[in-house]
C-alpha positions as CSV (number, residue, x, y, z in Angstrom):
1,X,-5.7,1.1,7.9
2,X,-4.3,3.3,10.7
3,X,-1.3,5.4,9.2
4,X,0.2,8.2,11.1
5,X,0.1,11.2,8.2
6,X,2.8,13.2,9.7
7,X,6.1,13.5,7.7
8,X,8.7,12.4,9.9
9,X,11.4,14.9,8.2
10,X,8.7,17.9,8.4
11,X,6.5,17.1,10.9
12,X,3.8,18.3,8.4
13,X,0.6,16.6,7.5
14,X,1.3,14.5,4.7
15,X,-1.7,14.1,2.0
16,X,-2.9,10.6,0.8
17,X,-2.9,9.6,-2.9
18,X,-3.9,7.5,-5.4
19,X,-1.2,5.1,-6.8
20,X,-1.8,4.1,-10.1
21,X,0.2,2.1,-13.2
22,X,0.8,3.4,-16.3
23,X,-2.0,1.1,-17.7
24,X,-4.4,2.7,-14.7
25,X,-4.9,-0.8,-12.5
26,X,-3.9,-0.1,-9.0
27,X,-0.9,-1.1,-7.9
28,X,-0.6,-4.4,-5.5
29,X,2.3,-6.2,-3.4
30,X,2.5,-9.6,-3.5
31,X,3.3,-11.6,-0.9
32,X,5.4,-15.1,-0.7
33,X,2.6,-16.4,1.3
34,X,0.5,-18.5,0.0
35,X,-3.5,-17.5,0.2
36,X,-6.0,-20.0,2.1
37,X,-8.3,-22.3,0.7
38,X,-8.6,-23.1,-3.2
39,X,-6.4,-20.6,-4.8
40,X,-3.5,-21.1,-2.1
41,X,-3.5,-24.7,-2.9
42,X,-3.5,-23.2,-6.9
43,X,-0.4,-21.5,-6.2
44,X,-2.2,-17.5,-6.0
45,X,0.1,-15.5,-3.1
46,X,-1.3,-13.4,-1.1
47,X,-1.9,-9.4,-2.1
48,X,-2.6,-6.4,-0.7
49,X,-3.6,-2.8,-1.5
50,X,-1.6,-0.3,-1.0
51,X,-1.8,2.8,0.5
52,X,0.3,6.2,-0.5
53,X,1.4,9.0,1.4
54,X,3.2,12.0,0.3
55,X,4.4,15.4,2.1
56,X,3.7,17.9,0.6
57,X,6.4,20.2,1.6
58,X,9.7,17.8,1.1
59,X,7.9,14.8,-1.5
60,X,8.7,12.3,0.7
61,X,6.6,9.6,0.2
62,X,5.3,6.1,2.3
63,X,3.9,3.1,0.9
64,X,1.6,1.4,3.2
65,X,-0.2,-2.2,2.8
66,X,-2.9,-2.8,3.8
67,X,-2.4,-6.5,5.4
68,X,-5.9,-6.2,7.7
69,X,-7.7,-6.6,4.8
70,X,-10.7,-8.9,5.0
């Protein structure tokens, strides 16, 4: 994934982390979209990874997805 890590309130480097549920599975979004072949036609939507992103001098932080997963 190409993710500019620059803060855009700071213009510091911002530090990549993990993102993580209570339970410890990674967290996914979920898209309307239906996925191709067998499991689309079952109803499964597509996901995606996500990606987080977090300043380290103001906390801001950036949720990316990864939607050129293969």
């Amino acid at each position: 994934m190409d993710v500019d890590p620059r803060c855009p309130d700071c213009g510091v480097t911002m530090e990549e982390m993990k993102l993580r549920t209570d339970d410890g599975f990674k967290t996914k979004l979920v898209s309307d979209e239906a996925r191709g072949g067998l499991l689309g036609s079952l109803g499964m939507k597509e996901k995606y990874d996500v990606e987080a992103w977090v300043c380290p001098e103001c906390s801001l932080t950036r949720l990316y997805a990864d939607v050129d997963e293969s």
